[in-house]
C-alpha positions as CSV (number, residue, x, y, z in Angstrom):
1,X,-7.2,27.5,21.8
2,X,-7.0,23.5,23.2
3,X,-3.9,22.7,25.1
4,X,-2.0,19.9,23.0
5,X,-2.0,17.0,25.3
6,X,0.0,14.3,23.9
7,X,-0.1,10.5,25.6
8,X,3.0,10.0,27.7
9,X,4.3,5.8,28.1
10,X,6.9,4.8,30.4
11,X,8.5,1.6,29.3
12,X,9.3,1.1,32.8
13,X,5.8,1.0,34.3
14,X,4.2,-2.0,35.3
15,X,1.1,-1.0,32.9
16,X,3.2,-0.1,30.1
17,X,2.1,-2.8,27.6
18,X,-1.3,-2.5,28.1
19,X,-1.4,1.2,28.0
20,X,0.5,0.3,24.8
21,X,-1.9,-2.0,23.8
22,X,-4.4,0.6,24.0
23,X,-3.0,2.9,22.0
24,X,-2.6,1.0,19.3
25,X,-5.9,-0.4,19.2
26,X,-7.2,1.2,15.8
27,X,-10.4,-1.9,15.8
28,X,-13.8,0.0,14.9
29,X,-16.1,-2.1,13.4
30,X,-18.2,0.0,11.2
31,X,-22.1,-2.6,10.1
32,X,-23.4,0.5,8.4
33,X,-20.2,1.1,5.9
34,X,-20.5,-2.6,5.0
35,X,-23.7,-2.8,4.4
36,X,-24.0,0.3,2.4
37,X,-21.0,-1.1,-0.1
38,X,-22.8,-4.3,-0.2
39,X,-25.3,-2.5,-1.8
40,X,-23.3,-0.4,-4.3
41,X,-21.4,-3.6,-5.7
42,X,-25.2,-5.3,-5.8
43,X,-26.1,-2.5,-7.8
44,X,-23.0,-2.4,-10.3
45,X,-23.2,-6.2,-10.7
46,X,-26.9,-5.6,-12.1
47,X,-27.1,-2.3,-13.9
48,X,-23.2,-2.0,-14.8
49,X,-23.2,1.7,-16.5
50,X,-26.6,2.5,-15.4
51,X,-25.9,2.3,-11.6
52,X,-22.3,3.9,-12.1
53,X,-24.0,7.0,-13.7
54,X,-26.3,7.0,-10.6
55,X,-23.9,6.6,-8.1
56,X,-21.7,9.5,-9.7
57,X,-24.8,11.5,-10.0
58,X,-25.7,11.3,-6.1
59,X,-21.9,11.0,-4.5
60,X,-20.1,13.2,-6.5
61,X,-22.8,15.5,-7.7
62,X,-21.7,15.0,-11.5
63,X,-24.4,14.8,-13.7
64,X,-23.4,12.8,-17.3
65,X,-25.5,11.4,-20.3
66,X,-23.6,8.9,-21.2
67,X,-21.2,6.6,-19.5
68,X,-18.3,7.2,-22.3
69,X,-17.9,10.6,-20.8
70,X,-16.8,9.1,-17.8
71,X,-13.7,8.4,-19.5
72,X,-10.9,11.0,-19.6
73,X,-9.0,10.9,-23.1
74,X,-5.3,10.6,-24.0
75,X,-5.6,14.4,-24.8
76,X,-7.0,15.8,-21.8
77,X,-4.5,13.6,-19.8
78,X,-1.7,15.4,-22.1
79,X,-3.3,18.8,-22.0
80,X,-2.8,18.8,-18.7
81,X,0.0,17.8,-18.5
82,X,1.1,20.9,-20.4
83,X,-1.2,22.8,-18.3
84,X,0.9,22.4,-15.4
85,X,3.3,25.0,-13.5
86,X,6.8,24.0,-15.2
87,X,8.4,24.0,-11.7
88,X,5.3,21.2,-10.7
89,X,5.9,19.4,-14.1
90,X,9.6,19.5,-13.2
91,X,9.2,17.8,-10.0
92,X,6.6,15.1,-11.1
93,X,9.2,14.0,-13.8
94,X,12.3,14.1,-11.4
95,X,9.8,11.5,-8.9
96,X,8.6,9.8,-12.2
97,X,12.2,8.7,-13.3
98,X,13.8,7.8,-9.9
99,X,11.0,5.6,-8.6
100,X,11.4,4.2,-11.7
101,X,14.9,3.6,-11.3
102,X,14.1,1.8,-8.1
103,X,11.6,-0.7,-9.1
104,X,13.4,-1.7,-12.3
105,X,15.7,-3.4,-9.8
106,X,12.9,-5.3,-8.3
107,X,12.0,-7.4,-11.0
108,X,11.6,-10.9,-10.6
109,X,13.3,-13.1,-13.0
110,X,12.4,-16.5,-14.3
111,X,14.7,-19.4,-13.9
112,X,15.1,-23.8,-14.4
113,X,17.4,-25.9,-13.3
114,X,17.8,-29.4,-15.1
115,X,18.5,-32.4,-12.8
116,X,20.9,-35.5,-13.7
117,X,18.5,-37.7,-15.1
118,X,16.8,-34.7,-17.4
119,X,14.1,-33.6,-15.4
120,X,13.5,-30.0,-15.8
121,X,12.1,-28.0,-13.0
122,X,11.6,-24.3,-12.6
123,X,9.1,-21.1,-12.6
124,X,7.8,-18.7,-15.2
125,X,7.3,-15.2,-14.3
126,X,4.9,-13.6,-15.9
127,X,3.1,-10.2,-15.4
128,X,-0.5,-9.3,-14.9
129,X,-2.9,-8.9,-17.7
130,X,-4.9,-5.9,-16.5
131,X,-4.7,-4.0,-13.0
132,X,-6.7,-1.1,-11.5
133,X,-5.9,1.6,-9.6
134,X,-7.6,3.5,-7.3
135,X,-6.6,7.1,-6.7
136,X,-8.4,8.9,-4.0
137,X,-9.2,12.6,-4.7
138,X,-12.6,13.8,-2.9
139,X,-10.9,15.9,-0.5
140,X,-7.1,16.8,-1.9
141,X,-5.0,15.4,-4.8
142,X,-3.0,13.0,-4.8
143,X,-0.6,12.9,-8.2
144,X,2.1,10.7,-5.7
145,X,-0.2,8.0,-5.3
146,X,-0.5,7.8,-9.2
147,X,2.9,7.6,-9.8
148,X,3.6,4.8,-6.6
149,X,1.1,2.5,-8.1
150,X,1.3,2.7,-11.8
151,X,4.9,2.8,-11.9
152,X,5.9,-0.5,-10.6
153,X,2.9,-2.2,-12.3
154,X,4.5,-0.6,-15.9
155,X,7.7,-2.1,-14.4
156,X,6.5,-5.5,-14.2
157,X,5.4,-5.2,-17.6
158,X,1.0,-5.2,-16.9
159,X,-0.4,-4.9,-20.5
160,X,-3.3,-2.7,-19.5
161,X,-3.1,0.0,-16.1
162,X,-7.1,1.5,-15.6
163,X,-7.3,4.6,-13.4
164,X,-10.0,5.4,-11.6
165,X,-10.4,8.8,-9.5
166,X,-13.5,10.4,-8.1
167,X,-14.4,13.8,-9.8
168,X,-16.2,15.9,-7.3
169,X,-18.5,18.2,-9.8
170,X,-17.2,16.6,-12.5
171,X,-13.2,17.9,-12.1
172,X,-10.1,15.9,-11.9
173,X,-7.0,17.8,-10.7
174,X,-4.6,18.4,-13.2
175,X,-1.4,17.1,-11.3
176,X,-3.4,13.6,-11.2
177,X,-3.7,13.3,-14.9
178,X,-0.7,14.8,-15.5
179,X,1.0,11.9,-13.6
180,X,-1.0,9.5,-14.9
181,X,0.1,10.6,-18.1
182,X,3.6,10.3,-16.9
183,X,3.5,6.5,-16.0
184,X,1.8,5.7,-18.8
185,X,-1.4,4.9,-17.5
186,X,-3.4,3.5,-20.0
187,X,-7.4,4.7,-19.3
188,X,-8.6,6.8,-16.6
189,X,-12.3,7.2,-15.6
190,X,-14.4,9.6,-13.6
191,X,-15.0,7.6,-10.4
192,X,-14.6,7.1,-7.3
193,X,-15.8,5.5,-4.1
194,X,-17.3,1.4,-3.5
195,X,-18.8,1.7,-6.9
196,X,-15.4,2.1,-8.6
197,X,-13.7,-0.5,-6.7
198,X,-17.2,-2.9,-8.0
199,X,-16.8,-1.7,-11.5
200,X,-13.3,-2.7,-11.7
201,X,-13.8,-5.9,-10.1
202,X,-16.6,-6.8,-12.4
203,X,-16.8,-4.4,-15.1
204,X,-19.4,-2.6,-16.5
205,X,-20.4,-1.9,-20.2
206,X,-17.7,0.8,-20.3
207,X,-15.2,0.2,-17.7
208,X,-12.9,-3.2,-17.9
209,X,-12.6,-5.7,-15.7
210,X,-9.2,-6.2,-14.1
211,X,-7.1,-8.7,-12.6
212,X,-6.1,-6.6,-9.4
213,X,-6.9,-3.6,-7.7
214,X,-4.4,-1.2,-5.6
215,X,-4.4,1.8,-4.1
216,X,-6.0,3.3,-1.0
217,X,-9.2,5.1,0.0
218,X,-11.6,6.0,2.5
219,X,-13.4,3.7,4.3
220,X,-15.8,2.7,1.8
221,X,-13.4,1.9,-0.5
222,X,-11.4,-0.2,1.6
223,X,-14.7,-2.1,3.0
224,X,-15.5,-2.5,-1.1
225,X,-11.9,-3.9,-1.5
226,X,-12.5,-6.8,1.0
227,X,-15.3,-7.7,-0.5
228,X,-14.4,-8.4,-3.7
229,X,-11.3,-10.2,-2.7
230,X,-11.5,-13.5,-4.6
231,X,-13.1,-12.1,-7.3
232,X,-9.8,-9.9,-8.0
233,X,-6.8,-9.3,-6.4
234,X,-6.1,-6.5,-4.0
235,X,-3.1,-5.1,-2.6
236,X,-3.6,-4.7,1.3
237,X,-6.5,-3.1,3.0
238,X,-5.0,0.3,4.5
239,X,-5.4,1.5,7.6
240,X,-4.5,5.3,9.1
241,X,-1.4,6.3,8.4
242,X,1.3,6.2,11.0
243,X,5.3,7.2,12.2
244,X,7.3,6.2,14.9
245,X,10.5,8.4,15.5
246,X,13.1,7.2,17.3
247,X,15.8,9.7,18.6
248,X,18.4,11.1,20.9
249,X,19.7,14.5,21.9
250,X,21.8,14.8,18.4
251,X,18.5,15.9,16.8
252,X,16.8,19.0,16.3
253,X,13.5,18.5,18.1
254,X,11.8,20.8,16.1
255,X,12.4,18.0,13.2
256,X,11.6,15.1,14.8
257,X,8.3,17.7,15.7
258,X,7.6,18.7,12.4
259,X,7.9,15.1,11.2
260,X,5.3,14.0,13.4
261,X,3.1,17.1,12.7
262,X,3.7,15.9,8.7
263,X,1.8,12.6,9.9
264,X,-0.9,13.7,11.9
265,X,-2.1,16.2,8.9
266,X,-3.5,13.5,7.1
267,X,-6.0,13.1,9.0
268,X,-8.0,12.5,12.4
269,X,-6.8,8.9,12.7
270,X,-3.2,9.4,11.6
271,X,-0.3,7.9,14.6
272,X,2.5,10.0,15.1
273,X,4.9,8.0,17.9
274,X,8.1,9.1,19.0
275,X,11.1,7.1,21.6
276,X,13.7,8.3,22.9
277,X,16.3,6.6,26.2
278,X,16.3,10.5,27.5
279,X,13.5,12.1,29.1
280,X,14.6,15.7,28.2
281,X,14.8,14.9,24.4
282,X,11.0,14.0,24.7
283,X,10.0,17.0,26.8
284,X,12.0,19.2,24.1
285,X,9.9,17.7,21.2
286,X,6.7,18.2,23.3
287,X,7.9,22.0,23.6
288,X,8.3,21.9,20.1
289,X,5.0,20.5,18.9
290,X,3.0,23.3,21.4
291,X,4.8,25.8,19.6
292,X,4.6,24.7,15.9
293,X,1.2,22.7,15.8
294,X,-0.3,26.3,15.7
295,X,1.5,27.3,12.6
296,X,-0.2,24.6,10.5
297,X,-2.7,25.3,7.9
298,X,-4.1,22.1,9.3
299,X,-3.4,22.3,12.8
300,X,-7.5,20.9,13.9
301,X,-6.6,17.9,12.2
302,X,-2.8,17.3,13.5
303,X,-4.1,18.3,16.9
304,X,-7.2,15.9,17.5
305,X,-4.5,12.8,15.7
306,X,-1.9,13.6,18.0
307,X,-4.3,14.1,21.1
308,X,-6.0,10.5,20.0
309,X,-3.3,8.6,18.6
310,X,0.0,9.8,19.3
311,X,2.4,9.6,22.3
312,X,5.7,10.6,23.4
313,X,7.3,6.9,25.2
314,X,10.4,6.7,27.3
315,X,12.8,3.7,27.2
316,X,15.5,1.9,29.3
317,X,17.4,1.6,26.3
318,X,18.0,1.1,22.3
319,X,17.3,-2.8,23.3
320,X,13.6,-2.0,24.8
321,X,12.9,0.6,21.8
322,X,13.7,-1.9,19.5
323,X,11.2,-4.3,21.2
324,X,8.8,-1.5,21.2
325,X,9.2,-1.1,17.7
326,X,9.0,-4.6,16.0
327,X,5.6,-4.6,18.8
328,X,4.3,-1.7,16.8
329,X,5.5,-2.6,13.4
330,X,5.0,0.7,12.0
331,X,4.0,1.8,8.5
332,X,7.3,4.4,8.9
333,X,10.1,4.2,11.1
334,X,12.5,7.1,11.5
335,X,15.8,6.0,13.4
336,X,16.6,9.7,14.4
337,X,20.0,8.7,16.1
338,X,23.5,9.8,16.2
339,X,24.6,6.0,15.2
340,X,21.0,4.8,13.5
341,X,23.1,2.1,12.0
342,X,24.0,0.1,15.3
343,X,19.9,-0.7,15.8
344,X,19.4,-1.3,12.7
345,X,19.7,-5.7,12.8
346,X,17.6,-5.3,15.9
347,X,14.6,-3.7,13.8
348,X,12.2,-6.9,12.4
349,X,8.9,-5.6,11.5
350,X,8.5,-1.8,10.0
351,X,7.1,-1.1,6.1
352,X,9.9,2.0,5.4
353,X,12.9,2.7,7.3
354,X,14.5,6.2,7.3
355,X,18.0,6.6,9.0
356,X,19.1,9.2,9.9
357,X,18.1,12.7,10.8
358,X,18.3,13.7,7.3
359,X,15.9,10.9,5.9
360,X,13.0,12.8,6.3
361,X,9.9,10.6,5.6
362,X,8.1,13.0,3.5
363,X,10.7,12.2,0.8
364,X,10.1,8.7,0.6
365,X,6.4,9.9,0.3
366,X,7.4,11.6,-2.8
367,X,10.5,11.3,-4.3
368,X,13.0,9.2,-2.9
369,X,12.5,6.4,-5.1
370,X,10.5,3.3,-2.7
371,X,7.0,2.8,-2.9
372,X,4.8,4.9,-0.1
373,X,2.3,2.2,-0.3
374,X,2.8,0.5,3.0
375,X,1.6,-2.1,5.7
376,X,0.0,-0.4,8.5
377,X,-1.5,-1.2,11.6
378,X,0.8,-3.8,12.1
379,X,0.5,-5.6,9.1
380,X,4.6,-4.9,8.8
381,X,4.7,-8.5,10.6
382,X,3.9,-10.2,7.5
383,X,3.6,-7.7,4.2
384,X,6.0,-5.7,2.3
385,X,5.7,-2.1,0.9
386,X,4.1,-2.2,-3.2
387,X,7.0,-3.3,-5.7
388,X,7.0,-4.6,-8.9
389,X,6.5,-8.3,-7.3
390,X,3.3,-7.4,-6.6
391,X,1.8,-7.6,-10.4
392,X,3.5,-10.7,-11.3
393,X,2.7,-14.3,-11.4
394,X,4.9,-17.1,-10.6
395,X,4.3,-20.2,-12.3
396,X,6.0,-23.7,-11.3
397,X,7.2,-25.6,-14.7
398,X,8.0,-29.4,-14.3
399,X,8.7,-31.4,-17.1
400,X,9.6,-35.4,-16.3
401,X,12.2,-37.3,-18.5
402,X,11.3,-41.2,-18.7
403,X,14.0,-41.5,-15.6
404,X,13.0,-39.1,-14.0
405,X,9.5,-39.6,-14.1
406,X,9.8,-43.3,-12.8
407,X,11.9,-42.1,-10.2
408,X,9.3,-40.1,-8.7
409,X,6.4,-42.0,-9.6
410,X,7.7,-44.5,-6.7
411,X,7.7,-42.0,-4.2
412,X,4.7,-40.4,-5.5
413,X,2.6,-44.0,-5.1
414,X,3.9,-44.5,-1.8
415,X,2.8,-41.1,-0.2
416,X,-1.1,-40.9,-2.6
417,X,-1.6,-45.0,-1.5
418,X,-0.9,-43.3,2.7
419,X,-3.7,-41.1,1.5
420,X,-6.0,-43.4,0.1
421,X,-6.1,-41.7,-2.9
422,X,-5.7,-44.5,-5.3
423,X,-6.8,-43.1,-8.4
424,X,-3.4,-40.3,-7.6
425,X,-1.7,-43.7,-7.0
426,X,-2.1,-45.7,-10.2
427,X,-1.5,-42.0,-12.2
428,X,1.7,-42.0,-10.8
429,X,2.3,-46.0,-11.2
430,X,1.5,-45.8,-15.5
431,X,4.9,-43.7,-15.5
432,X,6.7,-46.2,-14.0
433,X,6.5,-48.6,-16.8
434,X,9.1,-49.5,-19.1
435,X,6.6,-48.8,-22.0
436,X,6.3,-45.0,-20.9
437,X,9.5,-44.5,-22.9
């Protein structure tokens, strides 16, 4: 068996940020993905049904003959959820209610404010008319990902939630639709891949058109999301998953181990980091990992992520791993420390932060309540994890007394006349007359 050879950083090296740098680099531009989706979304814009029966028929080796059947009904979605090991069924309503809980504290509320003279300003919030989500299931299922995307989008009150999830051979896993059943989604079709993302975007004869599209996928389905930006709305374009651990001798290293291992099992192109002040604690967690990354059931996979993409970095100090940190802006960020709480203010740009040793980030994968729908690849800088803000519209309201509207119709002619727009200019200047009582 392959030695585990893990990347080893020394903040204190000369090279360090460039050997960072490196690391981090995740840039691999892929023509051939692009132009292939290009084609799929050409080919669902034309021949709507037609092409997504095609496209089913070759990619997913599902063979219908008629695109109604690639809808699954109410009943199935309830039959399974019947069908379902109580203790799974259990544990899908116990994520069900607290993420729930969580994102009904998220919602945005609408407010005015009138100003002396009765001018009335303020915003309307409104939700979404129709979203889609995408639920990857070609190689495993994923009933989380169901519940961290519908959920929030019931929250903020979207009137109509389309599912769509590839069906290899024509099966859905049962713990998909049952959670779809749980959150309420409100039609789920047989498909996956580009040509789900294009038939969502656009619609077909069968499948609606929506107003945004969420949720994360291979690499054809991201490349598909990016293209029909504009024409919908999308939440983020994913990248590989990825952790960063931060710790001290307090922790168990076969935890902060394991947690890594839990990241890197996703797949090839998963990061798994981990910081530490003390060389020791790192060479301890490196013992750990050659001792439990054979256990795994996927142990190829966490091996060749680790090998690629992971590393083991020594700092001067909570200040420089900080800095480290907010350079990475990871997707997950476990403070393992004795005091997590003291470098807490210092921490700018991470998706999900887990304090403590105890804050395991596999629960806040499933369970804990906040979204698992992150910013990765250090998109932390700028975007926020999936929330109920995310399918709402805010709308400015502005409503002029006579006063008020002479008032700013001054101002208003001034700055449009500096512009030369003096069409905007004499607009403004019919308010200002005594008539426009």
């Amino acid at each position: 068996m392959t030695k585990l050879k893990l990347n080893k950083l020394n903040g204190a090296d000369a090279c360090f940020h460039e050997e960072l740098s490196a690391l981090l680099d995740r840039s691999s531009a892929d023509n051939d993905v692009s132009v292939a989706v290009m084609g799929i979304i050409s080919r669902i814009r034309s021949q709507g049904d037609q092409a997504l029966l095609d496209l089913t028929r070759e990619f997913d080796r599902f063979e219908l003959g008629d695109a109604a059947e690639l809808e699954v009904s109410t009943d199935e979605l309830d039959a399974a959820l019947a069908r379902l090991d109580s203790q799974l069924r259990d544990a899908l309503r116990a994520a069900t209610e607290r993420i729930r809980q969580y994102h009904l504290r998220q919602a945005i509320e609408p407010w005015d404010y009138v100003e002396p003279d009765g001018t009335r300003l303020g915003q309307k919030v409104t939700p979404l008319d129709r979203v889609g989500i995408y639920v990857p299931g070609g190689k495993a299922a994923y009933p989380s990902s169901v519940l961290m995307n519908a959920i929030p989008a019931k929250t903020a009150g979207v009137r109509e939630l389309i599912m769509a999830v590839p069906a290899p051979g024509g099966e859905v896993n049962d713990s998909v639709l049952a959670a779809a059943a749980l959150a309420e989604v409100d039609q789920v079709f047989r498909i996956g891949g580009a040509q789900a993302i294009a038939a969502m975007a656009y619609g077909t004869e069968t499948v609606p058109r929506v107003d945004k599209i969420v949720g994360p996928g291979n690499a054809y389905v991201a490349s598909a999301k990016k293209l029909v930006f504009g024409q919908v709305g999308i939440d983020m374009v994913a990248g590989p998953s990825e952790v960063v651990v931060l710790c001290d001798a307090s922790v168990d290293p076969e935890w902060v181990a394991m947690d890594l291992c839990a990241q890197a099992e996703h797949d090839e192109m998963a990061q798994a980091i981990v910081i530490s002040v003390e060389q020791a604690v790192l060479d301890r967690i490196d013992a750990a990992l050659h001792k439990l990354v054979p256990t795994l059931e996927r142990a190829a996979i966490v091996r060749a992520a680790l090998q690629s993409h992971g590393a083991l970095v020594q700092v001067s100090d909570l200040a420089q791993a900080a800095q480290v940190i907010n350079r990475i802006a990871p997707e997950h960020l476990e403070l393992m420390l004795k005091e997590a709480e003291q470098i807490l203010p210092l921490i700018r740009h991470a998706g999900a932060i887990f304090l403590g040793a105890h804050s395991a980030e596999t629960l806040g994968d499933y369970c804990a309540g906040p979204n698992h729908v992150l910013p990765t690849a250090g998109t932390a800088r700028f975007s926020s994890p999936l929330g109920v803000y995310d399918f709402q519209k805010r709308t400015s309201i502005i409503q002029c007394s006579p006063a008020g509207a002479r008032r700013l119709a001054g101002t208003a002619s001034i700055l449009a006349r500096a512009e030369t727009l003096t069409a905007h200019a004499r607009s403004a200047e019919y308010r200002m007359k005594e008539n426009s009582e």
